[in-house]
N, C-alpha and C positions, 0 to 999 in steps of 0.2 A: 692199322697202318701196314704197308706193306712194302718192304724193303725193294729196292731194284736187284732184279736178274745177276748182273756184273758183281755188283758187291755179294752178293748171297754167296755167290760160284767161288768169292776169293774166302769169303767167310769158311764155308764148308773145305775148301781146299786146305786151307790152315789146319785145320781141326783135324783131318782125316792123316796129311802130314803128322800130328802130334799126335793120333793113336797108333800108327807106324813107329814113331821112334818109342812109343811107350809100351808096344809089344817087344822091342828091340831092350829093352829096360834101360834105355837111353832119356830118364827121366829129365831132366835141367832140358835138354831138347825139346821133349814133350812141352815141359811149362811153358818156356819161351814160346812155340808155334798157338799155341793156347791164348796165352797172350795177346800176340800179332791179330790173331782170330779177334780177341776181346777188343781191342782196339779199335778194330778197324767198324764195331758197332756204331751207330748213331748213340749219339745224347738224346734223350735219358735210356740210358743204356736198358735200366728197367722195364722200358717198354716193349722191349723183343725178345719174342720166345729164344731166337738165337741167342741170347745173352745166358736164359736161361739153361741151356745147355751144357754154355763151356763154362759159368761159374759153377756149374753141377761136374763136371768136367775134370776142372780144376781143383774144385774141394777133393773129388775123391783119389785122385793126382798126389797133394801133399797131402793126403790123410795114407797113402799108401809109403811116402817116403817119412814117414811120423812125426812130419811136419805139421803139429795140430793147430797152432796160431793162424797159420797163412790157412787152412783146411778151415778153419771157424770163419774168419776172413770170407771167402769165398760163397761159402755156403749160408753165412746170413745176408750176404746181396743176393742169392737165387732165392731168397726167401719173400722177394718182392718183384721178382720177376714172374711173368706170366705163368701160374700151375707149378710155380716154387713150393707153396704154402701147403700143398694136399699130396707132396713127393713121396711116395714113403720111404726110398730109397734116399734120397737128400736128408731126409728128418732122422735117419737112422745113421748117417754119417756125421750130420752135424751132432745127434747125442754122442755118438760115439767119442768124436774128436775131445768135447767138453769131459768126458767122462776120463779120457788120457791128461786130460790135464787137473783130474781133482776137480772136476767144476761139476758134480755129484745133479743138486738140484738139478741144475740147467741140465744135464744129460740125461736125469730121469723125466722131465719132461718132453724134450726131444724124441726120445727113445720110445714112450711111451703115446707120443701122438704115432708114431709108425706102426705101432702095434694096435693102436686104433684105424688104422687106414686099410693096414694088408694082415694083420693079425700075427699071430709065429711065423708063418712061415718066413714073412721078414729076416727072420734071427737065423734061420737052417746052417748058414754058410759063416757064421760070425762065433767070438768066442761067447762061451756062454754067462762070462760076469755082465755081459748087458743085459742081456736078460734077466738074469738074477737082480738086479738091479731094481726093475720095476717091477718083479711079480705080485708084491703086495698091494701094487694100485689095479691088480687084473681081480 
């Protein structure tokens, strides 16, 4: 399927608004425009890569304000959106999240499908108990 022109433009307008205020570290700004963007998706929201975007977006959003609820939130709907499921980036934020809240298993599976996807290098720029995490399943 393929979205109309007009909506895409407000789509994408949104989004770009929220990584403006989110270099501004004007975060709660960021989420709301993010939102708006989300919204304004068709039902089944799942079926647009645009969705897949700003829940990927959005999770890494309150995964940055350590807001890990609303970031797991987020990021297991991009997990059903178009090229959710093979993200390595999204797989590495949602273990990650799970991992800040004690939720161990689930983050070393996570964690561990991203380092099946893109290998280490995934981890270069992350702390290194996620990694330590899964080394015994490498």
């Amino acid at each position: 399927m393929e979205m109309n022109d007009q909506l895409h433009q407000q789509i994408v307008k949104l989004c770009e608004e929220g990584d403006r205020f989110a270099e501004l570290q004007q975060v709660s700004e960021a989420i709301a425009s993010y939102q708006r963007a989300l919204e304004l998706v068709p039902e089944p929201k799942e079926e647009w890569s645009a969705a897949t975007w700003i829940y990927g977006t959005l999770g890494d959003t309150y995964f940055s304000i350590q807001n890990y609820e609303d970031a797991i939130h987020s990021l297991e709907c991009v997990l059903n959106c178009p090229e959710g499921k093979g993200n390595p980036f999204l797989l590495l934020r949602l273990g990650e999240s799970f991992y800040e809240l004690g939720e161990f298993e689930k983050a070393k599976a996570y964690l561990y499908k991203a380092y099946q996807i893109e290998g280490y290098k995934i981890f270069f720029q992350e702390d290194d108990k996620y990694f330590k995490l899964i080394i015994e399943l490498i």
